[in-house]
ROTOR-852170 format. One record per residue (C-alpha): residue in three letters; residue number from 1; x, y, z. Coordinates in nm, 2 decimals, always signed. Layout:
BEGIN
aa: Ala, i: NUM, px: X, py: Y, pz: Z
...
This chain:
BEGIN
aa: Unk, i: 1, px: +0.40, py: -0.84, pz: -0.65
aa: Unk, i: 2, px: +0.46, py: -1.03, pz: -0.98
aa: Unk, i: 3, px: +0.76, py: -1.24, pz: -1.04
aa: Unk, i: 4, px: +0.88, py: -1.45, pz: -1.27
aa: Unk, i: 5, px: +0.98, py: -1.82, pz: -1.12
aa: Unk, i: 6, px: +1.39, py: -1.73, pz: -1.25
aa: Unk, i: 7, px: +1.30, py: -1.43, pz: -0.98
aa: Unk, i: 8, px: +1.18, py: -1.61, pz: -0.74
aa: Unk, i: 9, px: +1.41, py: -1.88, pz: -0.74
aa: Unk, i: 10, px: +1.70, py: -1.59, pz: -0.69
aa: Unk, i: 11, px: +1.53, py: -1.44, pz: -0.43
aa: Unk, i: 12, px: +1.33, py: -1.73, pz: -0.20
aa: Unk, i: 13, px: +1.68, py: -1.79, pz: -0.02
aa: Unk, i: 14, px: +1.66, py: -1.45, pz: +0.15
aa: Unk, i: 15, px: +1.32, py: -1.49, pz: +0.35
aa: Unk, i: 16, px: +1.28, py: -1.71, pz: +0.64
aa: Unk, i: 17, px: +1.02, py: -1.95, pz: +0.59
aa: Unk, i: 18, px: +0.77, py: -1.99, pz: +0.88
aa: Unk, i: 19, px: +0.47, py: -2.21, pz: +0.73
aa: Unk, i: 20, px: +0.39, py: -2.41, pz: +0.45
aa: Unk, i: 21, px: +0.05, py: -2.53, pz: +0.32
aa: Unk, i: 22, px: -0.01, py: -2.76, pz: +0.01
aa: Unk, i: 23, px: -0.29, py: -2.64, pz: -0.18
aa: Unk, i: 24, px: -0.30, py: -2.96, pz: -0.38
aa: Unk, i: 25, px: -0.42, py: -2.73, pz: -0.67
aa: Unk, i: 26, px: -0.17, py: -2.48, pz: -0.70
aa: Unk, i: 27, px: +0.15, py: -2.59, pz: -0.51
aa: Unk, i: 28, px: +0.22, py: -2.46, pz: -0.16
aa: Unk, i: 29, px: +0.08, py: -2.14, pz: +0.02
aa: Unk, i: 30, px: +0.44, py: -2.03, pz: +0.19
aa: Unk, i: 31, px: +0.42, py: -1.77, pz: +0.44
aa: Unk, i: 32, px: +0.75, py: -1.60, pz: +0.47
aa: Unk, i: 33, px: +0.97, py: -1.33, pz: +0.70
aa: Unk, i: 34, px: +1.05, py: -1.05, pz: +0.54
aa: Unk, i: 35, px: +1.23, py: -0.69, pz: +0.66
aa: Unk, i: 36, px: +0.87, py: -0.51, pz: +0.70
aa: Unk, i: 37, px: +0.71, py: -0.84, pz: +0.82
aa: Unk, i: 38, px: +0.50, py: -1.15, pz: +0.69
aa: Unk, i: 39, px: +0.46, py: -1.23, pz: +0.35
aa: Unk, i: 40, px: +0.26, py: -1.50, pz: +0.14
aa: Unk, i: 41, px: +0.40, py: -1.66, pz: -0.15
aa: Unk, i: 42, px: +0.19, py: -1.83, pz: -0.39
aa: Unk, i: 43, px: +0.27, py: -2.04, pz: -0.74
aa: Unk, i: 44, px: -0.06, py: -1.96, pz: -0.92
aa: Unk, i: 45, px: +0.11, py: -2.12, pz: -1.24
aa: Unk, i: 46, px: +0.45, py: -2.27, pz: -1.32
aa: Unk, i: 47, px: +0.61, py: -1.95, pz: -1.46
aa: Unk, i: 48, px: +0.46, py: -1.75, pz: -1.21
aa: Unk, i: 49, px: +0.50, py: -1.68, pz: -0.85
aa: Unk, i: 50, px: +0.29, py: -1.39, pz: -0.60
aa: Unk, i: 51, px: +0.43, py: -1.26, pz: -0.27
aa: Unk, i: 52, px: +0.17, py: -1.06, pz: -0.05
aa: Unk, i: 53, px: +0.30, py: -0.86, pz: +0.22
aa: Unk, i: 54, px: +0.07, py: -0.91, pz: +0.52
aa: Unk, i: 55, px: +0.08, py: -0.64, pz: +0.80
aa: Unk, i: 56, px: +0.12, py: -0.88, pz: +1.12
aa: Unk, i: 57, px: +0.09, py: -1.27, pz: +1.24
aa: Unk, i: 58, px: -0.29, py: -1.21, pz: +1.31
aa: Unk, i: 59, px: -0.32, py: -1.12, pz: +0.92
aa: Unk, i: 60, px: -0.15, py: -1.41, pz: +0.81
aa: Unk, i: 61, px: -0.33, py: -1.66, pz: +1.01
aa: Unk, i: 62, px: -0.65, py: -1.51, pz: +0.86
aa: Unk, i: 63, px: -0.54, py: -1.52, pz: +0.52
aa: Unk, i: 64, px: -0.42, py: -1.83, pz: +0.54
aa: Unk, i: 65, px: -0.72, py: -2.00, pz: +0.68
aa: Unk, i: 66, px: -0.93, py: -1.79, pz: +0.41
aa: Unk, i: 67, px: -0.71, py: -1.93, pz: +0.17
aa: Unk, i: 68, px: -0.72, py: -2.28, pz: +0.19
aa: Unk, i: 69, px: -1.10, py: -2.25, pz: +0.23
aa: Unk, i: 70, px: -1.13, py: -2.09, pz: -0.06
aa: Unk, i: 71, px: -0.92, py: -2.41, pz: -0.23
aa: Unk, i: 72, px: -1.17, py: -2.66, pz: -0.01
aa: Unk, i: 73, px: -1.46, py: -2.50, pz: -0.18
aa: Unk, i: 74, px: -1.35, py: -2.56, pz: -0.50
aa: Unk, i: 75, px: -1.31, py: -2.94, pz: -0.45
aa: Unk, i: 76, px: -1.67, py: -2.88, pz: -0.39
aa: Unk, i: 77, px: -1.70, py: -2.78, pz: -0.75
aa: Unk, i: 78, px: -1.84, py: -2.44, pz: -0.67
aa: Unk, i: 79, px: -1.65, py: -2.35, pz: -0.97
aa: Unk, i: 80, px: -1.47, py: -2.10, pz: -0.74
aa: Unk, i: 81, px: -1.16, py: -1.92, pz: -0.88
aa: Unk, i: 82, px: -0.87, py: -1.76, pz: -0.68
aa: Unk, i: 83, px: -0.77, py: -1.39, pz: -0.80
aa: Unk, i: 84, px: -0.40, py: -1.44, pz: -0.68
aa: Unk, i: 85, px: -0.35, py: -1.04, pz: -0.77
aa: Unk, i: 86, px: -0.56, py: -0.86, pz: -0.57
């Protein structure tokens, strides 16, 4: 889900936040508690936010870890590119 960083900052107060991980590229990957589980938040600009529900802790931990590997290789200058919306 898309929103706008106005949306965002209305809404963020409502979810428990249970991890955060600088990206050092794209501000923090927060995972958050919502009614139907886990989420992940991302900032992939500074207008924009993502939140991606996540079906248990077990997903989270994976996408986490797949995450911020994803943002080590492209210190590497693999010329990698993260597609926030899929």
């Amino acid at each position: 889900m898309r929103l706008a960083s106005a949306e965002w900052a209305a809404l963020a107060d409502d979810f428990e936040e249970l991890e955060r991980h600088p990206t050092h590229v794209a501000g923090d990957l927060v995972i958050v508690r919502t009614e139907v589980g886990p989420a992940a938040v991302e900032q992939p600009s500074r207008q924009e936010w993502v939140i991606r529900r996540l079906a248990d802790g077990d997903e989270a931990r994976r996408f986490v870890r797949q995450r911020l590997e994803e943002y080590e290789r492209m210190w590497d200058g693999c010329g990698c590119k993260i597609d926030y919306y899929s």
